[in-house]
N, C-alpha and C positions, 0 to 999 in steps of 0.2 A: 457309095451312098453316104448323103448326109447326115451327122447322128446330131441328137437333142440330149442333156444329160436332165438326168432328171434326180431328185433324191429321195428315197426313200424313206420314209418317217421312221418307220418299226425298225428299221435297220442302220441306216445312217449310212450306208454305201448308196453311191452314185451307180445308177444303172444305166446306158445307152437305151435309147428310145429310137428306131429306126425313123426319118422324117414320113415316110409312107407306111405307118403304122396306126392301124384305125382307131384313134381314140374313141371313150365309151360316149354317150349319146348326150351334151349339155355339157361336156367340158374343151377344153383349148388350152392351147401352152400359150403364156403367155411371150413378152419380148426377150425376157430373161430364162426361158425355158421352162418356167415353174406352169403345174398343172395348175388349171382353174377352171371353175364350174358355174356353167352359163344358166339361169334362172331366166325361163320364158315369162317376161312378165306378164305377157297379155293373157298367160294361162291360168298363172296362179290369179292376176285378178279377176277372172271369170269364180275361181274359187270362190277368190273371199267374197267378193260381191253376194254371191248365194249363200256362205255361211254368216256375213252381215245379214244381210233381210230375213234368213231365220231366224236370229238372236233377235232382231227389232221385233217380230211376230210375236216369239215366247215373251219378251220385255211387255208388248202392248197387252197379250192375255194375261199375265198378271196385274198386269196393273189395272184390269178390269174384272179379275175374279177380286180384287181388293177392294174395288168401288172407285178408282182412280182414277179409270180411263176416260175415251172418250166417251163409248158406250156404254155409261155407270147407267146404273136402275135410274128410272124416271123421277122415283120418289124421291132422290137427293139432288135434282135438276134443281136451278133458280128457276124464276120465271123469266128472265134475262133468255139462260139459256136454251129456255122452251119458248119463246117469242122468235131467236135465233132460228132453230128447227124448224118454226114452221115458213120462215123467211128466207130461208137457203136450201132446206133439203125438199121442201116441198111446192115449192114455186110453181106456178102454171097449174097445179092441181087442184080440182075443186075444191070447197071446205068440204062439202059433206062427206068426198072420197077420203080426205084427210083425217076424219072425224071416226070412219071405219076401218083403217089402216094400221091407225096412229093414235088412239082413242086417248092415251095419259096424254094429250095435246090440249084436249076436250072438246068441248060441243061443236058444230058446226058454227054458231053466233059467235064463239070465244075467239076462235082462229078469225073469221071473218072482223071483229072488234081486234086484234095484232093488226093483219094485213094494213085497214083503215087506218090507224094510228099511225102505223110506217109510209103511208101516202101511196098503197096500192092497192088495186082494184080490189074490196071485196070476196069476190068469190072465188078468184082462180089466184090472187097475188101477183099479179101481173104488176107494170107499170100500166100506168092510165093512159091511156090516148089525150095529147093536146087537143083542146079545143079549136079551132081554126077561128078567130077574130074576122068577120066577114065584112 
């Protein structure tokens, strides 16, 4: 049988390692005989990835129990970013449903006077249908 030496750290004697002796589970001898320990990567980054996205989760909740985030109280919105609101998150949706949902947006005429100004239909915030030149 072919033997591996191997050296013992705690000890500093060299031990024979039989070659058909079952190493423990993530490690290999290398070319030089030395143990080394194999890191599954694709498992720890299944890890981190999930313990990233919860650190980003508790990062986004504080910085919105602060008044930071995206989801800050309405009352410290611009009207920039409440013009925004009702031009991206609520698109296709009537004003009046907008106006009941969404109310710090305001009235039904308010949203419907956004929409207009940004060159979309009134009521839903659609784009407008071209006119067909006959």
């Amino acid at each position: 049988m072919s033997t591996v030496s191997a050296q013992s750290s705690d000890t500093g004697k060299l031990h024979a390692l039989k070659a058909d002796t079952q190493l423990p589970n993530g490690t290999y001898l290398d070319k030089h005989g030395d143990l080394q320990v194999s890191l599954d990567i694709n498992k720890w980054a299944n890890y981190l990835a999930t313990i990233t996205h919860h650190i980003e989760l508790f990062e986004r909740a504080l910085d919105d129990e602060q008044g930071l985030g995206e989801a800050r109280h309405h009352a410290t919105l611009t009207g920039d970013e409440l013009d925004k609101q009702i031009l991206e998150q609520w698109a296709g949706v009537p004003s009046h449903v907008v106006a009941t949902k969404a109310p710090w947006l305001g009235v039904p005429r308010t949203i419907e006077n956004v929409r207009a100004r940004h060159g979309l239909s009134r009521t839903r915030g659609e784009e407008r249908p071209e006119k067909n030149a006959a």
